[in-house]
C-alpha positions as CSV (number, residue, x, y, z in Angstrom):
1,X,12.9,-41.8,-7.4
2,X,12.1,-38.9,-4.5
3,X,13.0,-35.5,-6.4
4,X,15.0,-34.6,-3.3
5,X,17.5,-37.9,-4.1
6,X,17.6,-37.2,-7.4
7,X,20.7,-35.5,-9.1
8,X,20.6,-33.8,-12.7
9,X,22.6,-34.4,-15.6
10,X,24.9,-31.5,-16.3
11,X,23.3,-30.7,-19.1
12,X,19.8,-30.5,-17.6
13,X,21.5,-28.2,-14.9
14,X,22.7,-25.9,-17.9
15,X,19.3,-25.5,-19.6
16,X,17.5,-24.8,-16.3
17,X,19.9,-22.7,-15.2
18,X,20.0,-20.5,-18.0
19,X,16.1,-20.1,-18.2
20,X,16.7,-19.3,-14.5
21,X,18.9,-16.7,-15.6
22,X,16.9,-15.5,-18.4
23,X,14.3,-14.7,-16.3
24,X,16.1,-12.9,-13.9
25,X,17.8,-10.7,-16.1
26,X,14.4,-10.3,-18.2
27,X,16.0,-11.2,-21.5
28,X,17.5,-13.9,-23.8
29,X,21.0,-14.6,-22.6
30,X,23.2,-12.8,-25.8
31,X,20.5,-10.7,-27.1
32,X,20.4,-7.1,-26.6
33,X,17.5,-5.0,-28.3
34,X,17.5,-1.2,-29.5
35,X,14.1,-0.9,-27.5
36,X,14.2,0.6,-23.7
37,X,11.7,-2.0,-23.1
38,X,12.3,-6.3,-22.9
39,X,9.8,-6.6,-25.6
40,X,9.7,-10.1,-26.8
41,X,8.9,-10.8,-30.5
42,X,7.9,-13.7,-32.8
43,X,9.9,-12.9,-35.7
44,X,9.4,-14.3,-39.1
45,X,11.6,-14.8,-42.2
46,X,11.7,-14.9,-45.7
47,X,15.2,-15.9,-47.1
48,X,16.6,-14.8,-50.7
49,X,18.6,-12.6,-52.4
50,X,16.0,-9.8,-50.5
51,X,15.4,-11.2,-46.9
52,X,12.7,-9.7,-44.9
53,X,11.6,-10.0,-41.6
54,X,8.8,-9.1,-39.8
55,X,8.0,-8.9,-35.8
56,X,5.1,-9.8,-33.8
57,X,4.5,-9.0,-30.4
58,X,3.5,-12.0,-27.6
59,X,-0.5,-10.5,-27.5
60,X,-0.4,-10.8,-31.9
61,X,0.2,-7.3,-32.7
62,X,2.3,-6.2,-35.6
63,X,5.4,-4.7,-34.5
64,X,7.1,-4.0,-37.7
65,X,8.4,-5.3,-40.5
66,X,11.8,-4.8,-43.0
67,X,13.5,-5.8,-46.1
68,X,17.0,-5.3,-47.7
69,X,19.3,-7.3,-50.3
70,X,22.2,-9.1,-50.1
71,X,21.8,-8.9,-46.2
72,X,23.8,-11.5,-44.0
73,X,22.5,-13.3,-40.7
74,X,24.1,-10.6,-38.4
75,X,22.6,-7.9,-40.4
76,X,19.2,-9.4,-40.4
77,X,19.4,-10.1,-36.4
78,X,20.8,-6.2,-35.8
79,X,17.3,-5.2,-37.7
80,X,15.2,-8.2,-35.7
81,X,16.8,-6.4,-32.6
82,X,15.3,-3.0,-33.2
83,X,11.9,-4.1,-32.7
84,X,12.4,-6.3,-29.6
85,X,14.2,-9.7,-28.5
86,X,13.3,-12.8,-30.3
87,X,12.2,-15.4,-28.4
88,X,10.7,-17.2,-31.9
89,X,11.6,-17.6,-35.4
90,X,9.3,-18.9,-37.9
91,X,8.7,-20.0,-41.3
92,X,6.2,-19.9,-43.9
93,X,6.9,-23.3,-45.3
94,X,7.1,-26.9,-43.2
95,X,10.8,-27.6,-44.5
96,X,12.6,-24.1,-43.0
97,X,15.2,-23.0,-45.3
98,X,18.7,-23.4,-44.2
99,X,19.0,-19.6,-43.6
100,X,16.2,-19.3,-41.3
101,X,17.2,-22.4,-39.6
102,X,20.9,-20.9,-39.2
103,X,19.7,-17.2,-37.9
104,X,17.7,-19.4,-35.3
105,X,20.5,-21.9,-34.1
106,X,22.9,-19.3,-33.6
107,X,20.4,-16.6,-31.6
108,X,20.0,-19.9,-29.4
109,X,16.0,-19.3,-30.0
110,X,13.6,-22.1,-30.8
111,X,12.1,-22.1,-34.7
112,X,8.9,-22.7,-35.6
113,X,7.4,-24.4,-38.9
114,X,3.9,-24.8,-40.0
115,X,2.9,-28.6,-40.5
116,X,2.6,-27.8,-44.7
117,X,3.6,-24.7,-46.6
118,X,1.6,-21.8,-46.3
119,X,-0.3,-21.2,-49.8
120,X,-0.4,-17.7,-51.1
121,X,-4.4,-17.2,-50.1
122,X,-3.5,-18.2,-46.3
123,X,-1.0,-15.7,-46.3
124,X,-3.0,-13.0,-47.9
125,X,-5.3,-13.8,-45.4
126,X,-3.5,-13.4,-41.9
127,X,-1.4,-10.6,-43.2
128,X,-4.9,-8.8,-44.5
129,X,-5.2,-5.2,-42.7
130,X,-1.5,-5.3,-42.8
131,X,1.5,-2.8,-44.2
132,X,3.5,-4.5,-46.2
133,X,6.9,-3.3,-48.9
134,X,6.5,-6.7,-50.7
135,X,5.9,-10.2,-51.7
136,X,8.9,-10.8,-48.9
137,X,7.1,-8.6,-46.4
138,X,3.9,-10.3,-46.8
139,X,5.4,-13.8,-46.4
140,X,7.8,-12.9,-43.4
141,X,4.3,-11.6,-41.9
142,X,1.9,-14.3,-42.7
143,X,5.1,-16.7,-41.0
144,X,5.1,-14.5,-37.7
145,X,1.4,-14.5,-37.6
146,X,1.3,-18.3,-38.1
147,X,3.2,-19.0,-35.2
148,X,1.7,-16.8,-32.9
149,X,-1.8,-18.4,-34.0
150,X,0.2,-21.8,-33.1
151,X,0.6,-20.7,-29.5
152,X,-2.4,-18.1,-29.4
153,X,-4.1,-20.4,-26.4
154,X,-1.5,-21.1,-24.2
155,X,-0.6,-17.6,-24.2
156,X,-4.1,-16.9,-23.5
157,X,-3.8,-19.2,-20.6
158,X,-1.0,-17.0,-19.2
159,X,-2.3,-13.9,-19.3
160,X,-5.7,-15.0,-17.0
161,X,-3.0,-16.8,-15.1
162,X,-1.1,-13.4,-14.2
163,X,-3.7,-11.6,-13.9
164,X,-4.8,-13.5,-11.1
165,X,-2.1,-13.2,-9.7
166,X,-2.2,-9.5,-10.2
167,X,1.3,-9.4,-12.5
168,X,0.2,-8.8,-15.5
169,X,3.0,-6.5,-16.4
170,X,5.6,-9.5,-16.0
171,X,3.1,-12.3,-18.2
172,X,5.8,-11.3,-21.2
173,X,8.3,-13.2,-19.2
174,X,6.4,-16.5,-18.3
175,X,4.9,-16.0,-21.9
176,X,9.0,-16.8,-23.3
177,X,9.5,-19.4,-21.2
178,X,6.3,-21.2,-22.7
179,X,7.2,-20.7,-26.1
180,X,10.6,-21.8,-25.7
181,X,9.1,-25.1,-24.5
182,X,8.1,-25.2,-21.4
183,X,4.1,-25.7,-20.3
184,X,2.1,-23.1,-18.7
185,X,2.0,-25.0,-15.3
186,X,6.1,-25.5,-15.2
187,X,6.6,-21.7,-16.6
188,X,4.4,-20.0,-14.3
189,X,5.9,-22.2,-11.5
190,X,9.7,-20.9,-12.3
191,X,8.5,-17.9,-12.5
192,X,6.2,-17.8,-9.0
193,X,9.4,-19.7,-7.4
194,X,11.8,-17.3,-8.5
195,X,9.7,-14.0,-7.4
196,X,9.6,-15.7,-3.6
197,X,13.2,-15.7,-3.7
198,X,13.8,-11.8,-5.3
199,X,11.0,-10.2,-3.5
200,X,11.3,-9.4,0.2
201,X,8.4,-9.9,2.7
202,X,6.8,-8.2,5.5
203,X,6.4,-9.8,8.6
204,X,5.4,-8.5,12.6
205,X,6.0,-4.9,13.6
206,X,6.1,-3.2,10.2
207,X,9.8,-4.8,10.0
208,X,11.0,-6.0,6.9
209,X,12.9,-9.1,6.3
210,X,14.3,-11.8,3.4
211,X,12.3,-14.6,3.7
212,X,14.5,-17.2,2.3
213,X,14.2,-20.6,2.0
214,X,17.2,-23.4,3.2
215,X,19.6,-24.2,0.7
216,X,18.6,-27.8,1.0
217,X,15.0,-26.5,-0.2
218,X,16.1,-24.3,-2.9
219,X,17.9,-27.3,-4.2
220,X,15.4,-29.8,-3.8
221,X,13.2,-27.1,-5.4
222,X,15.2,-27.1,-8.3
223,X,16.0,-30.5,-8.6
224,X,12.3,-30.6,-9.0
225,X,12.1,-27.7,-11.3
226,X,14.8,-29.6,-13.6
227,X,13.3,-32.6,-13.7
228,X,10.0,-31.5,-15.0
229,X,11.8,-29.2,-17.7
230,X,14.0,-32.1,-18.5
231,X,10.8,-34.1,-19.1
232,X,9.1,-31.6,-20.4
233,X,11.7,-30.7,-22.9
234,X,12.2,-34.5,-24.1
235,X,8.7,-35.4,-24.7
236,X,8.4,-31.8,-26.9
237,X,11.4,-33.3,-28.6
238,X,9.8,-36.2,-29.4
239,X,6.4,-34.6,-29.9
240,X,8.7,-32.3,-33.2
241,X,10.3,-35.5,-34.4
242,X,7.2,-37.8,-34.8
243,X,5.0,-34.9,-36.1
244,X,8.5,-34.1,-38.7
245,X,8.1,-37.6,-39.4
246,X,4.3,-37.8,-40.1
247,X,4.8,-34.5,-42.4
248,X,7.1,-36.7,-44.6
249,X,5.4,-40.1,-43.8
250,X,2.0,-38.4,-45.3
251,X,4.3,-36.5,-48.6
252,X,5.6,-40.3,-49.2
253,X,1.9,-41.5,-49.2
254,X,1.0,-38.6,-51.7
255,X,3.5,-39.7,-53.8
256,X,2.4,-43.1,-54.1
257,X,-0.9,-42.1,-54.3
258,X,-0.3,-39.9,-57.2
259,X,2.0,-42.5,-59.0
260,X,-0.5,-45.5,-58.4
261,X,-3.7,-43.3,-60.2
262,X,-1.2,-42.5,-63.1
263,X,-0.9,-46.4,-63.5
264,X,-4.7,-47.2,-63.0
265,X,-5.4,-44.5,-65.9
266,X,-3.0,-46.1,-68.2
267,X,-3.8,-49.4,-67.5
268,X,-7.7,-48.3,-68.0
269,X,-6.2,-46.5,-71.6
270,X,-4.8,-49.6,-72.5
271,X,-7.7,-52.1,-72.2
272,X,-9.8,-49.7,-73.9
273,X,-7.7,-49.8,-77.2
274,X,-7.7,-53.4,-76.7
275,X,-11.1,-53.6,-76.8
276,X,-11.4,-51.5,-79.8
277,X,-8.8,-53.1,-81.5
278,X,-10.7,-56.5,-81.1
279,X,-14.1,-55.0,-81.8
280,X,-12.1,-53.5,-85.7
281,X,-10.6,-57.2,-85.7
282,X,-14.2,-58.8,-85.6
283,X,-15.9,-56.4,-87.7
284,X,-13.4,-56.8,-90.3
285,X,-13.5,-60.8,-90.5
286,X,-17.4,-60.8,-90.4
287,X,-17.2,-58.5,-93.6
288,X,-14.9,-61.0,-95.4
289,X,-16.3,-64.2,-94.3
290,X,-13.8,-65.1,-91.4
291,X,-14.3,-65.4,-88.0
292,X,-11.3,-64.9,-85.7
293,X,-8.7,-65.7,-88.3
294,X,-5.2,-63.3,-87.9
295,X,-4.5,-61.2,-90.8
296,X,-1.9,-62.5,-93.4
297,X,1.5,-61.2,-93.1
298,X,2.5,-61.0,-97.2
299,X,4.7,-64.2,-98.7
300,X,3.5,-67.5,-97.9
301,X,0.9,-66.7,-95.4
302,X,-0.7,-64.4,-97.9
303,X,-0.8,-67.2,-100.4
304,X,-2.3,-69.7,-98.0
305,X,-4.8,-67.1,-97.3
306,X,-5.9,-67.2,-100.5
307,X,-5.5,-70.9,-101.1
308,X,-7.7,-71.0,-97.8
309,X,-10.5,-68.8,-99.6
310,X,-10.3,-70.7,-102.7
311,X,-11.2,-74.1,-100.8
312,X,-13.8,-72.3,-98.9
313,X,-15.9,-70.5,-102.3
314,X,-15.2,-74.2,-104.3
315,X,-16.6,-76.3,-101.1
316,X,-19.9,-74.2,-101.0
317,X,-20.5,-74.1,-104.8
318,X,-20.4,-77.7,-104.7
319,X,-22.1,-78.5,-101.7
320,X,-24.9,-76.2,-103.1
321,X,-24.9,-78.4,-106.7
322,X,-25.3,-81.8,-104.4
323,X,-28.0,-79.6,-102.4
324,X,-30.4,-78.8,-105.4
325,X,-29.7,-82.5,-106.7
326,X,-31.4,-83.9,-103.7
327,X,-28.4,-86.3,-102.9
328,X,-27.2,-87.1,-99.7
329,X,-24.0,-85.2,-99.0
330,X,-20.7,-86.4,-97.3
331,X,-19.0,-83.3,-96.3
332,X,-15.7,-85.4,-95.4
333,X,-15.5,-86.4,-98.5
334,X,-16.0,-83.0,-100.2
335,X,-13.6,-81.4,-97.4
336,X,-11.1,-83.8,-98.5
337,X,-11.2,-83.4,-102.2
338,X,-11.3,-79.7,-102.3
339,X,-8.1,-79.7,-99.5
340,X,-6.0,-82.4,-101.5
341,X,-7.1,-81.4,-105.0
């Protein structure tokens, strides 16, 4: 279907228009920061009884970092606020925990997870040349860090982008828009579309005038806009939920795993006693003249045991008297006499 016959949900209108919004105003919509600047941060968090939080920067710098017990969501986004406006929380482990996942839903800002929980030497390691309180500190850093790594090249991307363009001063603002969700091309789109529409231009005679587009551009424009972010958005959607679902998909297989080399070991464990067992049965029956006869169990079968032996030492003596006599010997004979009496 032609963009220009196309119409948009409602709720695709909403979520363009408030990135449409957000980038005129040069903030996230509801967030207001301490700073004189619109510095935007990735902020990461370490939930507990002592919360921290720590603040990185959209080029990877360190902006801060904070701690404090007993410290409620509002709290912790009043000290978030001081270093900048989120436009990222993150998490040091792949299941975020329900406070982190709160503070983020009601900011209205995406959050990021790593695919597996951090261990303690990856954390070390990103946070290394860093200034850190504590063990929160250090973890609510390594998270930040983590997720800027995560996004690391398409920022990169940006910033050549803009400075090609000569706006370097304004990537911060395409660099939101792409961590929110969007791709490079779409943010750096809105955000060229949107400057042709703020900034005025000069044309013949040193007179300056609007150039504006129709309406009926500007909103085929934007019906454009909103159905690539629309697209763009679902397939990241499903892009989350499938690799969500391969995290726990690839724990379930571990699982197994772990549970089905417990059972080969045992099993191994077992047939090895067996086979000792019946190596100790044979050895004992070669030493007292049996060969794979069971053991008597006391009473009757311990009688017949011996009856059995009896026959046996009578039957050779004997056939061993017959032997040195030279006669021919029937054995079913003397099997029969020695078994019957």
């Amino acid at each position: 279907m032609p963009y220009s016959r196309w119409r948009p949900r409602p709720a695709t209108w909403a979520r363009f228009s408030k990135a449409i919004r957000q980038l005129r105003l040069g903030g996230a919509a509801g967030l207001q920061t301490d700073r004189g600047d619109s510095l935007y941060i990735i902020v990461g968090v370490d939930p507990g009884t002592t919360i921290a939080i720590a603040a990185v920067d959209l080029n990877g710098k360190i902006v801060g970092a904070w701690s404090g017990r007993d410290e409620g969501k509002e709290r912790t986004l009043e000290h978030a606020r001081r270093f900048g406006v989120p436009c990222l929380f993150a998490s040091d482990v792949a299941k975020a925990p329900e406070t982190v996942a709160k503070i983020a839903a009601w900011s209205n800002v995406r959050l990021f997870t790593p695919p597996r929980d951090m261990t303690q030497s990856e954390k070390i390691g990103l946070a290394k040349g860093q200034t850190y309180s504590n063990e929160h500190e250090l973890d609510a850093i390594a998270a930040a860090l983590r997720a800027y790594h995560n996004f690391e090249n398409k920022l990169r991307m940006i910033d050549r982008a803009m400075a090609e363009l000569g706006l370097e001063a304004r990537a911060e603002e395409v660099k939101r828009l792409a961590i929110g969700g969007l791709s490079v091309h779409l943010a750096l789109l809105m955000f060229e579309e949107e400057r042709k529409l703020r900034e005025p231009r000069s044309e013949g005679g040193g007179k300056e005038q609007v150039a504006r587009q129709t309406p009926e551009q500007r909103r085929d424009l934007a019906e454009e806009l909103m159905a690539l972010a629309n697209s763009n958005m679902e397939l990241r959607k499903a892009v989350e939920r499938l690799e969500r679902e391969k995290a726990e998909l690839e724990e379930r297989l571990r699982e197994v795993e772990r549970s089905v080399a417990w059972r080969l070991r045992r099993d191994a464990e077992i047939a090895h006693r067996d086979r000792m067992i019946l190596s100790l049965r044979e050895r004992l029956d070669e030493r007292w003249g049996r060969k794979g006869g069971k053991k008597g169990q006391g009473g009757k079968a311990g009688e017949k045991s011996e009856g059995k032996s009896g026959e046996k030492a009578g039957a050779r003596k004997d056939l061993k008297g017959l032997a040195e006599k030279g006669k021919e010997v029937d054995l079913d004979a003397l099997v029969q006499k020695h078994r019957y009496g």
